[in-house]
DRENRO-33247 format. One line per 4 residues: number of its first residue (from 1); their letters; for each residue x, y, z of N, C-alpha, C. Coordinates in Angstrom, 1 decimal, decimal comma, always signed. Example, Ala and Ser with C-alpha at 12.3 -4.5 7.8 and 13.67 -1.06 7.14 Angstrom:
<mitis>
1	as	+13,2:-5,7:+7,8:+12,3:-4,5:+7,8:+13,2:-3,3:+7,8 | +12,8:-2,2:+7,1:+13,7:-1,1:+7,1:+12,9:+0,0:+7,9
</mitis>
This chain:
<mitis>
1	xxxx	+19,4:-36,2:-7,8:+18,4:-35,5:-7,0:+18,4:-34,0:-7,3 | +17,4:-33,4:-7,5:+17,2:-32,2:-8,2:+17,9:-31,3:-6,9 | +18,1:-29,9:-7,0:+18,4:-29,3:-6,2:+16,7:-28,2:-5,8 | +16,7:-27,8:-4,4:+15,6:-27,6:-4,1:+15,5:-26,2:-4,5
5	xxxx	+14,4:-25,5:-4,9:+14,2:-24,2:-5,8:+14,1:-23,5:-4,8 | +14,9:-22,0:-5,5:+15,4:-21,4:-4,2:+14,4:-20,6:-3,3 | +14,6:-20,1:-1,6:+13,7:-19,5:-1,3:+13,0:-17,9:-2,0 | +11,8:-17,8:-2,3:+11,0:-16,7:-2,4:+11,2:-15,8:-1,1
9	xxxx	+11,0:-14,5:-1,0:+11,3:-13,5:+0,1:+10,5:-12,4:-0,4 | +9,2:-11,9:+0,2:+8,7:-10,9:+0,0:+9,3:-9,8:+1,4 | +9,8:-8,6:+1,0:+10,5:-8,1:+2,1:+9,9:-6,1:+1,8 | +9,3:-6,4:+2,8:+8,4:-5,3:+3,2:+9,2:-4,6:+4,2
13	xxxx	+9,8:-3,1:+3,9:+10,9:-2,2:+4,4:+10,7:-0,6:+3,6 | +10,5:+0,5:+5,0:+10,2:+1,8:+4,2:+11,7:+2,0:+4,3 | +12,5:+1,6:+4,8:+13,9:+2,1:+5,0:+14,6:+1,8:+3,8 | +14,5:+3,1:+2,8:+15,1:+2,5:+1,9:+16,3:+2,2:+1,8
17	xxxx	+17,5:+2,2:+2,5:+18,9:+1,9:+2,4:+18,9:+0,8:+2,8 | +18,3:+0,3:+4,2:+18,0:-1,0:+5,0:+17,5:-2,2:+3,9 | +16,2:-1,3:+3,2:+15,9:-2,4:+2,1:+16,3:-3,1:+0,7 | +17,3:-2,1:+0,5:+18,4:-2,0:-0,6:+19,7:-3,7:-0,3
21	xxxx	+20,2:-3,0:+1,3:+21,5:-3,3:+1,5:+20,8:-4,9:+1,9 | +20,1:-4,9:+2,6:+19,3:-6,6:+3,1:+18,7:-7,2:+1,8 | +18,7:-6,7:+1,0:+18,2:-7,4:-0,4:+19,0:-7,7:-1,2 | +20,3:-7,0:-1,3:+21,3:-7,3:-2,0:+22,0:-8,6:-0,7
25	xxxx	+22,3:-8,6:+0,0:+22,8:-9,5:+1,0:+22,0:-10,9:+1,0 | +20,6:-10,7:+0,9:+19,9:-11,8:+0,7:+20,1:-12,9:-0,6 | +20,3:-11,7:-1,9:+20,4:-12,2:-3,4:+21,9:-13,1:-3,2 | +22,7:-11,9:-2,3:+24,1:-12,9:-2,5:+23,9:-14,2:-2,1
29	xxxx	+23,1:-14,6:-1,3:+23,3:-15,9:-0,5:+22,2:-16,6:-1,4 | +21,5:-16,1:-2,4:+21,0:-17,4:-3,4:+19,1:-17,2:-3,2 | +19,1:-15,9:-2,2:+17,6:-16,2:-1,7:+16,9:-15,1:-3,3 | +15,6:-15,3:-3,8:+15,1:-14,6:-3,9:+14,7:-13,9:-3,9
33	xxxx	+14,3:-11,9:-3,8:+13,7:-11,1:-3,1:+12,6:-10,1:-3,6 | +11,8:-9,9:-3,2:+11,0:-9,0:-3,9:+10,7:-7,8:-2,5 | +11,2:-6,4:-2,9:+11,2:-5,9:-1,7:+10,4:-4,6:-2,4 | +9,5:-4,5:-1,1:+8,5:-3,0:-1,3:+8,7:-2,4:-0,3
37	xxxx	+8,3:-0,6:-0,4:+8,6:+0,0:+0,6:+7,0:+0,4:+1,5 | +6,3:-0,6:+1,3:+4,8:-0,3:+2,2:+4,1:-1,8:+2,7 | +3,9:-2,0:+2,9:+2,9:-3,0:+3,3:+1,8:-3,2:+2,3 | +1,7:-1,9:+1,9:+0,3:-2,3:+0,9:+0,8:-2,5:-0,5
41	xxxx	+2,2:-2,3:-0,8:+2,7:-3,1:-1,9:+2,8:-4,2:-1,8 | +3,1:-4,7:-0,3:+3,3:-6,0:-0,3:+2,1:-6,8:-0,3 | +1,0:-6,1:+0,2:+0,0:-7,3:+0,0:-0,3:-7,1:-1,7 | -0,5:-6,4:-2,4:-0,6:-6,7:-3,8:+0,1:-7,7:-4,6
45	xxxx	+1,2:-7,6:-4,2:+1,9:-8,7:-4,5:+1,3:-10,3:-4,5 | +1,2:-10,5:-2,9:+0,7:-11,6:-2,9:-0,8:-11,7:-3,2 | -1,5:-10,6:-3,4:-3,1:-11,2:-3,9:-2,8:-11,1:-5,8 | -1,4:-10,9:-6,2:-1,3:-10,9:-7,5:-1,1:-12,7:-7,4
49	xxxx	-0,9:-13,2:-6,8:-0,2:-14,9:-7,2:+0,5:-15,4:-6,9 | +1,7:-14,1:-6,4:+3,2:-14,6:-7,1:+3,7:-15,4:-5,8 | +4,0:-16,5:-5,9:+4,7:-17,7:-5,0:+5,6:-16,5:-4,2 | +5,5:-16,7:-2,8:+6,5:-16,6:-1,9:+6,4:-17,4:-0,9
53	xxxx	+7,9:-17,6:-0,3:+7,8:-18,2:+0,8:+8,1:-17,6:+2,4 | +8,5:-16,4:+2,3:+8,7:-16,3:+3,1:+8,5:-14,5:+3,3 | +7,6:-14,1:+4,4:+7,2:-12,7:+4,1:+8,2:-12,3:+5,2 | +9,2:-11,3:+5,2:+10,2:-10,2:+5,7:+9,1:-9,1:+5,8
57	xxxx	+8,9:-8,8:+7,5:+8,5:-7,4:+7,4:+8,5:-6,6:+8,7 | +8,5:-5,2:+8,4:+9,0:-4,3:+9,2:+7,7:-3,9:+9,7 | +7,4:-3,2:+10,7:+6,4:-3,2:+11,8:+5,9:-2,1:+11,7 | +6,4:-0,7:+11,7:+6,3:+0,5:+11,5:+6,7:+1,0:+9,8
61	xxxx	+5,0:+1,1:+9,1:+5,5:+1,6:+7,6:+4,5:+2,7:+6,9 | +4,8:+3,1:+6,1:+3,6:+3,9:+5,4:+2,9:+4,0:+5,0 | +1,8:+3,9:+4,7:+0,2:+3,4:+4,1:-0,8:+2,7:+5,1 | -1,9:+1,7:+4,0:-2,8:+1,8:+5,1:-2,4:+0,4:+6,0
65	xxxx	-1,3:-0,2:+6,0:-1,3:-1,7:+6,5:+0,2:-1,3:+7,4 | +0,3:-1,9:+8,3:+1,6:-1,8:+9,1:+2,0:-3,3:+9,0 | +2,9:-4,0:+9,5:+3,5:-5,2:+9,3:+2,6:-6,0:+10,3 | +1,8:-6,0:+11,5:+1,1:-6,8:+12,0:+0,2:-7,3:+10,7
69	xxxx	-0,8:-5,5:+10,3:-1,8:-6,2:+9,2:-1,2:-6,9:+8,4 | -0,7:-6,4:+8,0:+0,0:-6,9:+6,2:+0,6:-8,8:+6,8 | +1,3:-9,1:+7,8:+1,3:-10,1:+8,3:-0,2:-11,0:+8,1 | -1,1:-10,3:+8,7:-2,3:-11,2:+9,2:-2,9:-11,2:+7,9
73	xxxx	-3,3:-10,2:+6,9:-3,7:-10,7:+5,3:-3,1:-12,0:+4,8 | -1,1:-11,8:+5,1:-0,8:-12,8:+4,2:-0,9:-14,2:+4,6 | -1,1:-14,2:+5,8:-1,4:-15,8:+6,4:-2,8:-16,3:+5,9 | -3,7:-15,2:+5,8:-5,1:-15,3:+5,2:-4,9:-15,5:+3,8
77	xxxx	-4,1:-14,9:+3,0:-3,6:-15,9:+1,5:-3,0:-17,3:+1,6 | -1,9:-17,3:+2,2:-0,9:-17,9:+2,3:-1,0:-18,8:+3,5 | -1,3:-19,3:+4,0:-1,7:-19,9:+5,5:-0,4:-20,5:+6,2 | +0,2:-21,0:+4,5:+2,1:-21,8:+5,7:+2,7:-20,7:+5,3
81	xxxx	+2,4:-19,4:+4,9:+3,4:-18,2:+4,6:+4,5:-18,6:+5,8 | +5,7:-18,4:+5,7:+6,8:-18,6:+7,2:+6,8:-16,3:+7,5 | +6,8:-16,0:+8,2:+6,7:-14,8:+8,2:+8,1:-14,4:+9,2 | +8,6:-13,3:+9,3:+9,7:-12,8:+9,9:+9,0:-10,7:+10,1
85	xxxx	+9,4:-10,8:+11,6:+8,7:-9,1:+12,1:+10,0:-8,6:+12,3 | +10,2:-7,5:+12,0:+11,5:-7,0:+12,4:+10,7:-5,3:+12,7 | +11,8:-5,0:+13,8:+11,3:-3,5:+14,1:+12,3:-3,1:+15,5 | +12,6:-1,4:+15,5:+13,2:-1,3:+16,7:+12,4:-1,4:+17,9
89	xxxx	+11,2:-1,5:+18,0:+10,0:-1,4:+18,7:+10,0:-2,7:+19,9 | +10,0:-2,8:+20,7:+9,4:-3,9:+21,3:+8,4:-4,7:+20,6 | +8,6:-6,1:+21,1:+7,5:-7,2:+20,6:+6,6:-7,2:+21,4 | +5,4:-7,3:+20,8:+3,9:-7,7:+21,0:+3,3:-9,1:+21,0
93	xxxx	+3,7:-9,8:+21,6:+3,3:-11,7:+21,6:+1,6:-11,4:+21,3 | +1,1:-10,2:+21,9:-0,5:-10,5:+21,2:-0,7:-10,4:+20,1 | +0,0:-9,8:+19,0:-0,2:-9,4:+17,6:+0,5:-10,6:+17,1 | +1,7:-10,8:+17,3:+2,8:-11,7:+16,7:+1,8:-13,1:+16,5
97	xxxx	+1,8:-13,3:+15,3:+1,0:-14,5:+14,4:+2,0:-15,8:+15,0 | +1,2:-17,1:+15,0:+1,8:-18,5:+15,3:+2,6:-18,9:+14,3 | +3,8:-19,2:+14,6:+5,2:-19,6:+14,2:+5,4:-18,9:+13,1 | +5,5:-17,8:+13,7:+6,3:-16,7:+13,7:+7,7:-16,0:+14,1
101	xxxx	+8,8:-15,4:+13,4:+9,6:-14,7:+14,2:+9,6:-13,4:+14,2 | +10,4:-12,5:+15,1:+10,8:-11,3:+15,4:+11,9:-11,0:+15,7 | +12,6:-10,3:+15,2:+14,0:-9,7:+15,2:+14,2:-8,7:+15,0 | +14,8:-8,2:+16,6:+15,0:-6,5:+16,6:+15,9:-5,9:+15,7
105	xxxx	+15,5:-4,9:+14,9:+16,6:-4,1:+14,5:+17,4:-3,3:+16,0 | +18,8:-3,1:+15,7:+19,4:-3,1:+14,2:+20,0:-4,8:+14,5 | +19,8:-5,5:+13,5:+20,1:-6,7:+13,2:+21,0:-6,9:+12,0 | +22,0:-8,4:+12,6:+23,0:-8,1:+11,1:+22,1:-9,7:+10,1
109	xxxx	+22,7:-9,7:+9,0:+22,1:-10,7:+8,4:+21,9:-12,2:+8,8 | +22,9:-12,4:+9,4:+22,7:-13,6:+9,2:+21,6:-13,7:+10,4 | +21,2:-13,2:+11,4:+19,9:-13,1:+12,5:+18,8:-13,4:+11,0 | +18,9:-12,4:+10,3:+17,7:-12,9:+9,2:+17,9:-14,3:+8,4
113	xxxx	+18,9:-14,9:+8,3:+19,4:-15,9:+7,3:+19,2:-17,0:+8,4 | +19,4:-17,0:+9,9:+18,9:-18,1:+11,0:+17,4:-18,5:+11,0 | +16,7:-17,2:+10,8:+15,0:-17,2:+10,7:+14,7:-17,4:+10,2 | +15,0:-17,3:+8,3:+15,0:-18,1:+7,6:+14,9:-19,8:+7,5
117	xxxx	+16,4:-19,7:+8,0:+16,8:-21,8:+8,0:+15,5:-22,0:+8,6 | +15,4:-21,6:+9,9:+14,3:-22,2:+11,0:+12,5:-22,3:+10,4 | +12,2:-21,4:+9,8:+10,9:-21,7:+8,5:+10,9:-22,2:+8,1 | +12,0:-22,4:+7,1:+12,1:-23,4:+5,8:+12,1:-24,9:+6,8
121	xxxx	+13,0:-25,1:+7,8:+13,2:-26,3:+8,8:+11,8:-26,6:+8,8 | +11,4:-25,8:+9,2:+9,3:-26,0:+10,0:+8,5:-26,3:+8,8 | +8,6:-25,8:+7,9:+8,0:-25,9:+6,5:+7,9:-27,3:+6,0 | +9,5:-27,4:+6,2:+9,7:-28,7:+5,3:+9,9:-30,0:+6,0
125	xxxx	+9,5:-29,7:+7,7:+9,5:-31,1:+8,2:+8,4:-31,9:+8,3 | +8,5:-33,4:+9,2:+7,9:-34,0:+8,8:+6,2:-33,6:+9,5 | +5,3:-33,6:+8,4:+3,4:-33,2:+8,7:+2,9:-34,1:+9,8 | +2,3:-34,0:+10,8:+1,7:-35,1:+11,0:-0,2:-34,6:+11,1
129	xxxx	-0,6:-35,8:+10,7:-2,1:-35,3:+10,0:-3,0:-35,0:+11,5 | -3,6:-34,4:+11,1:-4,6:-33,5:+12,6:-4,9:-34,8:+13,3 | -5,6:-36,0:+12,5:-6,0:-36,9:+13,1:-5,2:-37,7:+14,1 | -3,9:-37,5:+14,1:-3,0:-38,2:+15,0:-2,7:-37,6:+15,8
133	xxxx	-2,7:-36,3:+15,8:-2,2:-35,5:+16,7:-2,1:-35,7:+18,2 | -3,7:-36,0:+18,5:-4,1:-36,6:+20,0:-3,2:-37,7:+20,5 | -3,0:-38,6:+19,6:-2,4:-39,6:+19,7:-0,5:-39,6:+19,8 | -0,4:-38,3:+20,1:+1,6:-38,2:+20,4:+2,0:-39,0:+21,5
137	xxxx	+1,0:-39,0:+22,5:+1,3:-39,4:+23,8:+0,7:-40,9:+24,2 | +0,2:-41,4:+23,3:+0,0:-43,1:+23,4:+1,2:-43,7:+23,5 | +1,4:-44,8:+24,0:+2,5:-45,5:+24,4:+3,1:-46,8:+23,6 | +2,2:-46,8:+22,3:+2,9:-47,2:+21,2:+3,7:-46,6:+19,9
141	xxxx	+3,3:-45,1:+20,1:+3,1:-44,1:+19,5:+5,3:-43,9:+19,8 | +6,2:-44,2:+18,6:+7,4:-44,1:+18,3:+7,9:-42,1:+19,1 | +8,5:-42,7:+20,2:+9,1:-41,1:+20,9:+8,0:-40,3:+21,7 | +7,0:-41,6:+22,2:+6,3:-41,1:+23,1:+6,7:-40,9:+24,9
145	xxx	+6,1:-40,3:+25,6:+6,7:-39,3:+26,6:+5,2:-40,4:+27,5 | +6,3:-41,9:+28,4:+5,8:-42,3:+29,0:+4,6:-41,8:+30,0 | +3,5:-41,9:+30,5:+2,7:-41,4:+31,2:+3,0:-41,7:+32,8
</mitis>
């Protein structure tokens, strides 16, 4: 059985020591990273092509996209992008995009390496097609939730 190709990590950070030290920490553990210090690097990235899976990004940055925008572009590219908000800031559940996470700085890695598992988890489990959806709660329907 092949082994599964490693995660992609677009990681959007003006902090440049923050971005440095979490990108080296990420590489150790096998992830791939591609880290910019704007939001609007980062969307270039992704309207360039380049496979990611998982967008890392900071909330408060320089240019014309902050990490909500730059978030909401890349789901508009990317639609199963898995996304991760990080910021010292309080969270915003109105901005914060659907299955999504957030995690306050200051955060140690593995809080990012948990958010990770949990995307990739959600990514890679099992689809079930729109047309069944309605149907979770029929009573033939395998782990249905009696009425």
């Amino acid at each position: 059985m092949p082994l599964p190709s490693p995660i992609r990590i677009l990681f959007a950070e003006d902090e440049r020591f923050l971005r440095e030290l979490l990108t080296k920490q990420l590489q150790a553990r096998g992830y791939i990273v591609e880290a910019t210090q704007s939001g609007d690097e980062a969307l270039a990235i992704l309207q360039a092509g380049i496979g990611i899976d998982i967008l890392l990004t900071d909330i408060n940055m320089p240019g014309a996209l902050d990490g909500w925008a730059l978030a909401e572009h890349a789901r508009h590219i990317q639609p199963r992008l898995g996304i991760i908000y990080a910021t010292n800031e309080c969270q915003d559940p109105t901005k914060q995009l659907i299955d999504s996470h957030f995690v306050a700085k200051p955060y140690q890695v593995e809080t990012i390496v948990d958010a990770i598992s949990r995307i990739v988890s959600r990514q890679n489990g099992p689809q079930i097609p729109p047309s069944t959806r309605d149907d979770l709660s029929h009573p033939g329907f395998p782990g249905a939730v009696p009425q």
